[in-house]
N, C-alpha and C positions, 0 to 999 in steps of 0.2 A: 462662528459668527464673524469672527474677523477677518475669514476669510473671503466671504461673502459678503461684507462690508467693502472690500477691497476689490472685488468685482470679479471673483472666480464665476464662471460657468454653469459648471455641474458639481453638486457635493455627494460623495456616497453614503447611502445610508440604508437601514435596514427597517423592517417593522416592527413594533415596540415589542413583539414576542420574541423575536429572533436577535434580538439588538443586543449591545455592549459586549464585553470579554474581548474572544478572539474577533466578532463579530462588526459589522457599519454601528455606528453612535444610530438613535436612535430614531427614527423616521418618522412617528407620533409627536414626541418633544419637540423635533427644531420647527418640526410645521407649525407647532404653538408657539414658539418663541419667535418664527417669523410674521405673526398676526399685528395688522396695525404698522410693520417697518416698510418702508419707501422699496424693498426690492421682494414684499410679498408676494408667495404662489398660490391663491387659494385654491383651496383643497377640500373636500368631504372630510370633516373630523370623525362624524360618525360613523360612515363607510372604513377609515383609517382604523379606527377601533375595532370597527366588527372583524376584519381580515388580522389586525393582530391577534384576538381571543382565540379565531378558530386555528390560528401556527402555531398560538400558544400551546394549544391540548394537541397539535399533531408533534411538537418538541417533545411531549412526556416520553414520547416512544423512540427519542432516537437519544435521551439522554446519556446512555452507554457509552456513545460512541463521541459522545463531545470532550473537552481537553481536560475536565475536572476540575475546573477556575470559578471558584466559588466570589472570586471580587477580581478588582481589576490590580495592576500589577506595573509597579515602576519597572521592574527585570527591561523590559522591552527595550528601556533605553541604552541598555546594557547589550545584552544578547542578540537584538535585531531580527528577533526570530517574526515572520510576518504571521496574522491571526491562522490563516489557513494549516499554514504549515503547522502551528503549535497543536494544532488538533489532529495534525498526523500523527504529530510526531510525539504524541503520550499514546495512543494503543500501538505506536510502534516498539516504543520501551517496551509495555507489557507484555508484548508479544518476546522479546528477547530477554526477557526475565529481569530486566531493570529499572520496573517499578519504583522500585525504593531509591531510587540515584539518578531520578528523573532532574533533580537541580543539578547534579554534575553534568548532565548533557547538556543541560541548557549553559552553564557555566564552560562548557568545554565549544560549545557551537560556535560563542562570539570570539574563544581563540583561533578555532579552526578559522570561521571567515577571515577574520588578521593576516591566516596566513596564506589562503588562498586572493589576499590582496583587496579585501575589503568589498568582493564583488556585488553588484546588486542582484537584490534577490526577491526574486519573480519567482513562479512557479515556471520552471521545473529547475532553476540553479539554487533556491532556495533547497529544497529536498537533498541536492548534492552536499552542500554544510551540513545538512542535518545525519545525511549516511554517514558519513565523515566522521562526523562529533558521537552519533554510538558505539561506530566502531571501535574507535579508540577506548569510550569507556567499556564495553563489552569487552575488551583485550586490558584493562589496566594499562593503556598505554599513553602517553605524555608527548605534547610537540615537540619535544626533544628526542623522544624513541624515533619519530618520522624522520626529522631532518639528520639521525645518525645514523638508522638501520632498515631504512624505507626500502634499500633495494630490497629487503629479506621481508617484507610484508606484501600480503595480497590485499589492494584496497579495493573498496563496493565497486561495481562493474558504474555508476554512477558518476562515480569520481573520474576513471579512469577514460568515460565516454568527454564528460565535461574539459579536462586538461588533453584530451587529441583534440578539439575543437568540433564537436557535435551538435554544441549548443551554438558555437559564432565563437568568436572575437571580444574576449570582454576591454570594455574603456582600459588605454593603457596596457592592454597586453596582461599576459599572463608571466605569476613569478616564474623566471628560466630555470631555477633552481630546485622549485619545487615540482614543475613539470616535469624535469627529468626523473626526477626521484620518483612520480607516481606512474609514469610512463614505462620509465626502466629503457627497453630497448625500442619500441614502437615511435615511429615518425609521427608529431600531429601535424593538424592540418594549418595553413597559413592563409586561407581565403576561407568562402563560402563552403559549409558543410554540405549546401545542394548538389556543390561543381561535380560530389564523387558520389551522388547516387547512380545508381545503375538504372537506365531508361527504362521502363515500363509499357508492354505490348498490352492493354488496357486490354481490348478485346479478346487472345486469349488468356491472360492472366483470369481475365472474370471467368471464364470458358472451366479452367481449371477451378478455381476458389469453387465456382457452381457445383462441381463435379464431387467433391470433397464435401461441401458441406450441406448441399441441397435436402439429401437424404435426412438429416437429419435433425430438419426443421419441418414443419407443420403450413409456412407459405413460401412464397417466390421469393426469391432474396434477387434484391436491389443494390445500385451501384454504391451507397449509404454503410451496407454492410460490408462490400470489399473495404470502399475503403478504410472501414473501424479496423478491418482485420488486417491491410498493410498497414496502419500506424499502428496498431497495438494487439498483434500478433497472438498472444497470449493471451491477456486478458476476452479477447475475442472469442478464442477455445474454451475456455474455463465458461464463456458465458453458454455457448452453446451446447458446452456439457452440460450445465447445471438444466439448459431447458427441455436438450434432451428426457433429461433425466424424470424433472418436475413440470414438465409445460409452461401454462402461464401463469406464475405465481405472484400477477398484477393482481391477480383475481381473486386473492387473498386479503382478508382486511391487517391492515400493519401490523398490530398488535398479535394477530395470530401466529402471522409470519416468522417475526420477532420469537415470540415467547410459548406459544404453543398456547394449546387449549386447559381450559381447567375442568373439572368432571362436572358433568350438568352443563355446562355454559352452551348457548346455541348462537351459532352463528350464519349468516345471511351471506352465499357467494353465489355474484349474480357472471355466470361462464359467458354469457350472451344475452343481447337484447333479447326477452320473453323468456329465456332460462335460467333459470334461479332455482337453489340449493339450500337447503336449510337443515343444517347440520348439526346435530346434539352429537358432544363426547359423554360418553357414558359410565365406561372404564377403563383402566390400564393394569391386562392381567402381569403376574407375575415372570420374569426372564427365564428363559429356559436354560436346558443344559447347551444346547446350542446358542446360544445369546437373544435368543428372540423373544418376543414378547407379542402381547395380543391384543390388540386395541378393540375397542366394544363400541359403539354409535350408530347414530340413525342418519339418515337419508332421507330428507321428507318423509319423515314417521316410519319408513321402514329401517329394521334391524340390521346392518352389518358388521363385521369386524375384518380385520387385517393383519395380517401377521408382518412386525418391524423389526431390523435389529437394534436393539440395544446397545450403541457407541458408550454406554457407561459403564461395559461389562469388560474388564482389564483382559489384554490381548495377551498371545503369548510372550513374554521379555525378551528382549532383545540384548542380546550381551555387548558390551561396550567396553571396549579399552582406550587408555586415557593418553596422549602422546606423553613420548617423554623430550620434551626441548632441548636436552640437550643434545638430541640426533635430529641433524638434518634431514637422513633420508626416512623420517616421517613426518605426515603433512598431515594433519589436524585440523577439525572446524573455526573458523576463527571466532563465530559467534553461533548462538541459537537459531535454529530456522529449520527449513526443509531442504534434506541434498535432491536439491531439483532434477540435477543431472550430473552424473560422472562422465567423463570424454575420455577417459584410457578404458584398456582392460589390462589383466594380466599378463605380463609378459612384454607389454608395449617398453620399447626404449622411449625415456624422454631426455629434454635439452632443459636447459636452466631458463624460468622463466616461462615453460609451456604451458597450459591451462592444464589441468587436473579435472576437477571440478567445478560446481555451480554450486550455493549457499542458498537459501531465498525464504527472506522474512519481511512479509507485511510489505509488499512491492519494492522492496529494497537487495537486490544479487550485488554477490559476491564471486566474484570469480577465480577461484588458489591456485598458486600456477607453482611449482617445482623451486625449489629452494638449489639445487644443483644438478646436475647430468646423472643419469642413473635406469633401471630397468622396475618394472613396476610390479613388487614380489607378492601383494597383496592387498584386496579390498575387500576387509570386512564388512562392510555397511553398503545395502541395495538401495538405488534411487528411490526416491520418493519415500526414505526414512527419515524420522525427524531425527535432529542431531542437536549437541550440545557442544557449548565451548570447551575446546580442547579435546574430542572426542576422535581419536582415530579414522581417516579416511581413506587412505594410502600408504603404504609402508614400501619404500624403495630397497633396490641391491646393488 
């Protein structure tokens, strides 16, 4: 109010369903607290009402995935961590098995930014403190492990994008000191991160992307989807697998999506205008010796079932050895994730500093690079295995 007292513009705000926490202050209440003052918007109260109730009950379904802030929280003035991020940045812990020491990140976040010079934080340099600040507590390690033994740490690929200058220039410059230490040997940049993209032949680039990806979509792919997949590479694959895979699972009501069906329950997917589905789950037969199992339901009143596997049935073990720190010439996960991808193979000579591997947890890589010169005698663990901190990934000669 004071602020708008004083003649701000635009205030951000959300609808009374979706409001407070990480979240805009409230978009129902200030509309009512502005009724009757000299810079009133008037507004439908009750239109305001009806579209919160109906967010309200579409929230119940994404509860999971919110920051778990059951009130609101001084911390902030502390840690600086912005709403968005705090809700990344709790199923990011969980995903890295640090649930329980989710205060230490956030107590560890407003040192890291101290020391990355008090940067402001927007999405995406926001994200960069928060890699930052898990990694360390994922490693037990301490602002002081960084500024004394940082050449000998591999930090999130994040970090190391942010201090070469990826993201710009921040106000003031970046600490010189702590740049070098996260950089190591790599030159960052001193101007615009644009100056060193590589030009882009649009016409056959789409030509190619078309070629690649066409097949395995269901319509024409448009300039929209290039460019999703030159900014976000990855994420773009992943999506086109999953729809490979599932089609359009728009067409799914959320709740099902989410959580699955229950036996009896019937539900209503409408594929297309004039076709529509109506789906009773039935049963869920017993897992086999192969891991499969047998789902029973109808189809507009006809009877089918379908054979699924069962992801809850334990896979073969995977044997894991643990590093031992005090040998250099092994290189170990530095946190929880998926080894995305290995860049050596056996036998490869490396140099001090070379990348090894990829790490990747909840959009957050890591990138391990060789602790000193040596030949590469062994990789236990295949891409695309989940790994654990300190978990052996390279053993040098």
């Amino acid at each position: 109010m004071s602020a708008i007292e004083a003649g701000v513009d635009v205030v951000d705000v959300a609808l009374g369903g979706l409001s407070g926490l990480t979240s805009q202050p409230n978009f129902n209440t200030l509309s009512e607290l502005l009724k009757y003052h000299p810079r009133e918007n008037k507004l439908d109260q009750e239109s305001l009402s009806k579209h919160s109730i109906y967010w309200e009950q579409v929230r119940t379904f994404y509860y999971p995935f919110e920051s778990g802030l059951k009130s609101g929280s001084g911390e902030v003035f502390k840690h600086e961590i912005p709403g968005g991020q705090y809700s990344n940045l709790k199923p990011q812990a969980d995903s890295l098995g640090l649930a329980d020491r989710f205060h230490e990140i956030t107590d560890m976040y407003a040192e890291v930014n101290q020391l990355f010079g008090d940067i402001i934080k927007v999405t995406p340099s926001s994200k960069v403190v928060g890699d930052m600040a898990q990694y360390l507590v994922s490693n037990n390690l301490t602002i002081r492990d960084v500024l004394e033994n940082g050449e000998n740490l591999s930090f999130p690929q994040s970090v190391v994008s942010f201090f070469k200058g990826d993201l710009g220039q921040p106000v003031g410059g970046f600490p010189k000191d702590i740049q070098k230490i996260i950089l190591k040997d790599e030159i960052p940049y001193t101007d615009r991160p644009n100056a060193h993209l590589d030009p882009v032949d649009f016409d056959e680039a789409f030509k190619s992307f078309e070629k690649e990806f066409g097949p395995r979509m269901d319509r024409k792919l448009d300039i929209t989807d290039f460019l999703s997949y030159k900014l976000y590479p990855k994420v773009f694959e992943e999506a086109t697998e999953h729809h490979s895979s599932y089609s359009n699972v728009f067409n799914l009501p959320t709740k099902n999506f989410f959580y699955g069906m229950d036996p009896g329950e019937e539900v209503v997917v409408e594929l297309e205008r004039g076709k529509t589905l109506l789906i009773t789950l039935i049963s869920v037969g017993e897992t086999d010796d192969d891991g499969m199992v047998t789902v029973f339901f109808k189809v507009n009143g006809q009877t089918r079932n379908i054979q699924v596997r069962d992801k809850n049935v334990a896979v073969e073990k995977v044997v894991r050895e643990k590093v031992d720190k005090r040998d250099d010439k092994q290189i170990g996960a530095p946190l929880q994730g998926s080894l995305s991808e290995i860049l050596v193979k056996n036998g490869d000579q490396v140099k001090k500093n070379q990348p090894l591997f990829i790490i990747e947890a909840m959009k957050m890589e890591t990138t391990v690079t060789a602790n000193e010169d040596g030949k590469v005698e062994e990789i236990p663990l295949k891409a695309g295995s989940m790994v654990y901190a300190d978990d052996l990934v390279v053993r040098l000669s």
